[in-house]
C-alpha positions as CSV (number, residue, x, y, z in Angstrom):
1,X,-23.3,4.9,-51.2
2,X,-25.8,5.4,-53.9
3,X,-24.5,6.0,-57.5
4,X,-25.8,8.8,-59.5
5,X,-25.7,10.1,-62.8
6,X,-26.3,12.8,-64.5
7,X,-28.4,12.4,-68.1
8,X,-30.4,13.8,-70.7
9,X,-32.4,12.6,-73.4
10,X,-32.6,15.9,-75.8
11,X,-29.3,17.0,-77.5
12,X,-31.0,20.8,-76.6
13,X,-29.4,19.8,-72.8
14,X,-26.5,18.7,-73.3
15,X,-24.1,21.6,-72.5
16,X,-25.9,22.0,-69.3
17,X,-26.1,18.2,-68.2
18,X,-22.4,18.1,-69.3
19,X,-21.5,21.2,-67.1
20,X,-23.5,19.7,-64.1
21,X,-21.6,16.7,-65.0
22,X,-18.2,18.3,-64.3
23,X,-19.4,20.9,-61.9
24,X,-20.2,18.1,-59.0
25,X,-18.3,15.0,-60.6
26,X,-20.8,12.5,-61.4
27,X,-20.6,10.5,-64.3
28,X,-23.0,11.6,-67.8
29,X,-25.2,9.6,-70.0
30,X,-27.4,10.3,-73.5
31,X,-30.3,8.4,-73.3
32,X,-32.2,8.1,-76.0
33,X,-36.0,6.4,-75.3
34,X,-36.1,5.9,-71.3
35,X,-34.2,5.7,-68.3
36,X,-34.4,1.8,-68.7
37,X,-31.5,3.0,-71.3
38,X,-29.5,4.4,-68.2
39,X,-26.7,2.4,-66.8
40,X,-27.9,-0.1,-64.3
41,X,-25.5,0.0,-61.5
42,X,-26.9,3.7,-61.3
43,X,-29.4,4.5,-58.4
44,X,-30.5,7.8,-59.3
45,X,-30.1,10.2,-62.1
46,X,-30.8,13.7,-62.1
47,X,-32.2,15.0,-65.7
48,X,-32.8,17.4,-67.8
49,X,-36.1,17.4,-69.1
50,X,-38.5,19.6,-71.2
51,X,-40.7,20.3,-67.3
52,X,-36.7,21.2,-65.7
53,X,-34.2,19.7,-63.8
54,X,-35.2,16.2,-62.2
55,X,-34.2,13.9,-60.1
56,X,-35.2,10.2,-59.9
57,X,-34.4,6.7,-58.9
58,X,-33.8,3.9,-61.6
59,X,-36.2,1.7,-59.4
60,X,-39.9,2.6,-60.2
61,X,-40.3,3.7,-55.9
62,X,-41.0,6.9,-56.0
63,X,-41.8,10.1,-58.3
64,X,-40.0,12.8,-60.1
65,X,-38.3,15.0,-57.4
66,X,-38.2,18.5,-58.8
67,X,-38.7,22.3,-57.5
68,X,-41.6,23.8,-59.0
69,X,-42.8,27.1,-57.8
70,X,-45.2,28.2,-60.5
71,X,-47.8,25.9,-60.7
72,X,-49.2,23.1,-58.1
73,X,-48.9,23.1,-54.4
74,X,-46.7,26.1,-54.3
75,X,-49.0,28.3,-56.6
76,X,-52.0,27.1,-54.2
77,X,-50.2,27.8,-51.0
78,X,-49.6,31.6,-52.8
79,X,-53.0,32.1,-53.5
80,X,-54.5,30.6,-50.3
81,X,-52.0,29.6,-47.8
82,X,-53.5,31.6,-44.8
83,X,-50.9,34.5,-44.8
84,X,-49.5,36.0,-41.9
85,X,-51.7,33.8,-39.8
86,X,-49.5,30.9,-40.9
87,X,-47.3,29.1,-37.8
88,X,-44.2,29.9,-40.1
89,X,-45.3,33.4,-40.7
90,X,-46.1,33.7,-36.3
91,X,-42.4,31.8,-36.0
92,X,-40.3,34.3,-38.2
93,X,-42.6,37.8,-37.1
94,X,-44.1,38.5,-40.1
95,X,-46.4,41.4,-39.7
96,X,-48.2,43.8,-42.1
97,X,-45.5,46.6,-41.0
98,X,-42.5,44.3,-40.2
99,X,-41.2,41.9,-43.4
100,X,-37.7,40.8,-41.6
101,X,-34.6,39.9,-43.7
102,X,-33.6,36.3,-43.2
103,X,-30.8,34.0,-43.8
104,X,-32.2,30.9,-44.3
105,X,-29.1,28.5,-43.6
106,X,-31.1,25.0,-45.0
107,X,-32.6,26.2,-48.0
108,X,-33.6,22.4,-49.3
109,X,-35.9,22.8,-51.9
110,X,-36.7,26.3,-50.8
111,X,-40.4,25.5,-50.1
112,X,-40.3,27.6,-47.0
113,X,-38.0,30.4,-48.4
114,X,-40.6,30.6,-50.9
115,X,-43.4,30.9,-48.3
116,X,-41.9,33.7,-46.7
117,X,-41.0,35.8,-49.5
118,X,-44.6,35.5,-50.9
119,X,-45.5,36.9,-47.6
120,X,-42.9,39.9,-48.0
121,X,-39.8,38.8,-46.9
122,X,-36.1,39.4,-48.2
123,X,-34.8,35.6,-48.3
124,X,-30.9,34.9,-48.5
125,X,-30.8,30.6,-49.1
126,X,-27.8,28.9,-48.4
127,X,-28.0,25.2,-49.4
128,X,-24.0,23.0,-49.2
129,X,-25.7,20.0,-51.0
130,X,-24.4,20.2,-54.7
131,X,-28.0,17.9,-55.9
132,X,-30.0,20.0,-53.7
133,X,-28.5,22.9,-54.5
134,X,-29.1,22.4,-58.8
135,X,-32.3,21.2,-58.0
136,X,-33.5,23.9,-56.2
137,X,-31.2,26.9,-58.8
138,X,-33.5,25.2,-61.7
139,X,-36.3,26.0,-59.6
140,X,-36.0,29.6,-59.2
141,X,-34.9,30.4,-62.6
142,X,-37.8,28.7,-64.3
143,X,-39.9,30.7,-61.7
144,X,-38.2,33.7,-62.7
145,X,-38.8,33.2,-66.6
146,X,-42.3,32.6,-65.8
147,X,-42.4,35.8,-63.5
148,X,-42.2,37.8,-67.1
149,X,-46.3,37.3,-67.3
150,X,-46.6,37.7,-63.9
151,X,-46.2,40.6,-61.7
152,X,-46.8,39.3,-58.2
153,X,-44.7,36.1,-59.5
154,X,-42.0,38.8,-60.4
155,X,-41.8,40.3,-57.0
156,X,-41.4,37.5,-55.0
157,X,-38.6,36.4,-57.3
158,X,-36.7,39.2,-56.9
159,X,-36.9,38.4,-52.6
160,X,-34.7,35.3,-53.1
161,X,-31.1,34.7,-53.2
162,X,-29.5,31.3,-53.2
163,X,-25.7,30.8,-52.3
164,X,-24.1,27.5,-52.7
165,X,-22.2,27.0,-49.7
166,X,-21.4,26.0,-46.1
167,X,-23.5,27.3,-43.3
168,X,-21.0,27.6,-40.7
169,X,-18.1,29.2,-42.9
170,X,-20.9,31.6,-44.2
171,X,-21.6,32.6,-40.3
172,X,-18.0,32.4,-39.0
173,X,-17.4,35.3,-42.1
174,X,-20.7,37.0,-41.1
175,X,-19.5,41.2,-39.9
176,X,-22.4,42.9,-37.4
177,X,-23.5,44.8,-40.4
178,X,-24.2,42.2,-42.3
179,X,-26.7,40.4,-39.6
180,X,-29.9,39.0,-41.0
181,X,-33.4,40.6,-38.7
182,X,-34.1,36.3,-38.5
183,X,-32.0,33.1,-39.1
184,X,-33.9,30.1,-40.5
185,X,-32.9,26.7,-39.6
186,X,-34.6,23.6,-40.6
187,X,-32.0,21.0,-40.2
188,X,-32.8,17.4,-42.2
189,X,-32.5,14.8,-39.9
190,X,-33.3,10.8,-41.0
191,X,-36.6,9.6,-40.3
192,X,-36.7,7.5,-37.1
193,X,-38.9,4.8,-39.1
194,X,-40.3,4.6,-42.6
195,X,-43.8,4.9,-42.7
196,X,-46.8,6.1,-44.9
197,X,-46.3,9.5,-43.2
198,X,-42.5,9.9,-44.2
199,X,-42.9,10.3,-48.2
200,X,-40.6,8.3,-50.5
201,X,-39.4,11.5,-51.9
202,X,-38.0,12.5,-48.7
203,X,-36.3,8.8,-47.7
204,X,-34.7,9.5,-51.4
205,X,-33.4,12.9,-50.4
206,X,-32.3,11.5,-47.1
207,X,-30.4,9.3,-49.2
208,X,-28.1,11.3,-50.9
209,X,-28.0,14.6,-48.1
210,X,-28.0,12.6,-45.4
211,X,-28.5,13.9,-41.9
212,X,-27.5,17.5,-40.5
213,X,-25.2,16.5,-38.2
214,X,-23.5,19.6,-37.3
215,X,-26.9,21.5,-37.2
216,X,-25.9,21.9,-33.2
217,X,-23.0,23.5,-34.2
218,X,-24.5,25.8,-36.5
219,X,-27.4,26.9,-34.0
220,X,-24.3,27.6,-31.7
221,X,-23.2,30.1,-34.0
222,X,-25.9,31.5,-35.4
223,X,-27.5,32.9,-32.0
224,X,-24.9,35.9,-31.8
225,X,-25.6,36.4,-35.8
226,X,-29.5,37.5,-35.7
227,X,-31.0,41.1,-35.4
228,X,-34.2,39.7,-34.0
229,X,-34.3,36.5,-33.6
230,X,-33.1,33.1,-34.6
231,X,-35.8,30.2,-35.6
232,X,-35.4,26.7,-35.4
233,X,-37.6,24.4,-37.6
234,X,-38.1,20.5,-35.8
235,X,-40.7,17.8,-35.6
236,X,-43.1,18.1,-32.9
237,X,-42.5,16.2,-29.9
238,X,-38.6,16.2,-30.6
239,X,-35.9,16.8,-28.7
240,X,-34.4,20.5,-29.0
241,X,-31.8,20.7,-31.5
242,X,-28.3,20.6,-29.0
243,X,-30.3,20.9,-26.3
244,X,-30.7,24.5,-26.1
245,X,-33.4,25.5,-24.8
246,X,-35.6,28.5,-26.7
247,X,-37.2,31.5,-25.4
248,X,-40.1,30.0,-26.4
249,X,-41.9,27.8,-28.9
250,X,-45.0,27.3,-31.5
251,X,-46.0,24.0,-32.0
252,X,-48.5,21.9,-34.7
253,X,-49.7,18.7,-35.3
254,X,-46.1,17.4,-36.9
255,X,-43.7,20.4,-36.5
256,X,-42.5,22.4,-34.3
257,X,-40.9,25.9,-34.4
258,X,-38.2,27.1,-31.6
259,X,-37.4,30.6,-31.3
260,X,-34.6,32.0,-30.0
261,X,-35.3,35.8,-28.9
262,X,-32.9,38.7,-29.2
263,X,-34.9,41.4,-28.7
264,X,-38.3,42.5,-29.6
265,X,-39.8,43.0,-32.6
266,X,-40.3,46.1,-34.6
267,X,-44.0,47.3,-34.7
């Protein structure tokens, strides 16, 4: 199991590294120069930094692993990402009348979540992972602090919701009123072989979430707990998640969406 610590190299962090540090149990260090300072039976460490919360291996293998959804990709895919016309967009029914409420029971690094409420959608993310989870909280309140000079920024921010906790206790307490229109599900499975087309950010997260493996059971319970419909996230080519068969499906070049239809869409 890999070890992980939780560090800072500004006094300014402290408090927060040291309530991270109690929060999810994982041991804290002050360094003072570089990580070489960091203990060396450590694989990771997750750190506060003057650009957020990061998290990175001790090993020189890959790069800062952060949620950033102001500037770079995520600020590009805002401005030009193809809007409704995007596969995700067709998957969940996003329309120019029809901006469904979903439970997205995977949030990750909430790079879909944020995708769908930048096209209009009302997001509720659930994420279990307690790394994840922080990684992904830093995220959205920088966002949010940088949504005070910027109004479309603002708007999206005040779509998303994030709950730390466990997709199947969150569905088993779900009442009818309470139903989302869609359920998101994008389960994180361990990559079949390490190649140049699986990133060494996401063998890292692999790492310490580890594989889904009671994504069946959650698809099993969340097909009675959808308004519209429920949507299944998988690589292309892949088996269907418990072998339940969709309604019907979208595919691309890598991934593939599954939906599950409950009843038609609102026009």
């Amino acid at each position: 199991m890999s070890k992980i610590i939780v560090t800072y190299a500004d006094i300014c962090f402290e408090q927060a590294a040291r309530n991270i540090s109690d929060l999810i149990g994982l041991p804290l260090e002050y360094i003072t120069s570089n990580k070489q300072s960091v203990s060396p039976e450590a694989d990771y460490y997750l750190s506060f930094t003057d650009q957020g919360l990061v998290f990175m291996p001790l090993a020189n293998n890959h790069g800062a692993i952060r949620c950033d959804f102001v500037s770079g990709i995520h600020r590009h895919r805002r401005n030009h990402g193809g809007g409704n016309g995007q596969m995700i967009a067709k998957a969940i029914g996003v329309s120019g009348k029809f901006f469904p409420k979903v439970l997205d029971l995977t949030a990750g690094l909430g790079s879909d979540g944020f995708v769908l409420a930048s096209l209009g959608c009302s997001l509720n993310l659930l994420e279990r992972n307690p790394i994840v989870f922080q990684l992904l909280k830093d995220g959205l309140d920088r966002a949010v602090i940088a949504a005070a000079e910027d109004i479309e920024l603002a708007q999206i921010m005040s779509r998303m919701s994030l709950s730390h906790t466990n997709s199947l206790d969150y569905l088993k307490k779900l009442s009818e009123h309470e139903y989302p229109d869609v359920i998101y599900i994008d389960p994180m499975f361990p990559p079949r072989k390490k190649s140049a087309q699986v990133k060494k950010e996401m063998q890292a997260l692999h790492q310490i979430v580890g594989a889904d493996d009671d994504s069946a059971q959650i698809l099993e319970h969340a097909l009675d707990k959808a308004v519209y419909r429920i949507v299944v996230k998988r690589p292309a080519h892949s088996d269907y998640l418990g072998m339940q068969k969709p309604s019907y499906s979208l595919e691309g070049k890598s991934t593939r969406y599954d939906i599950f239809a409950k009843q038609k869409l609102p026009k």
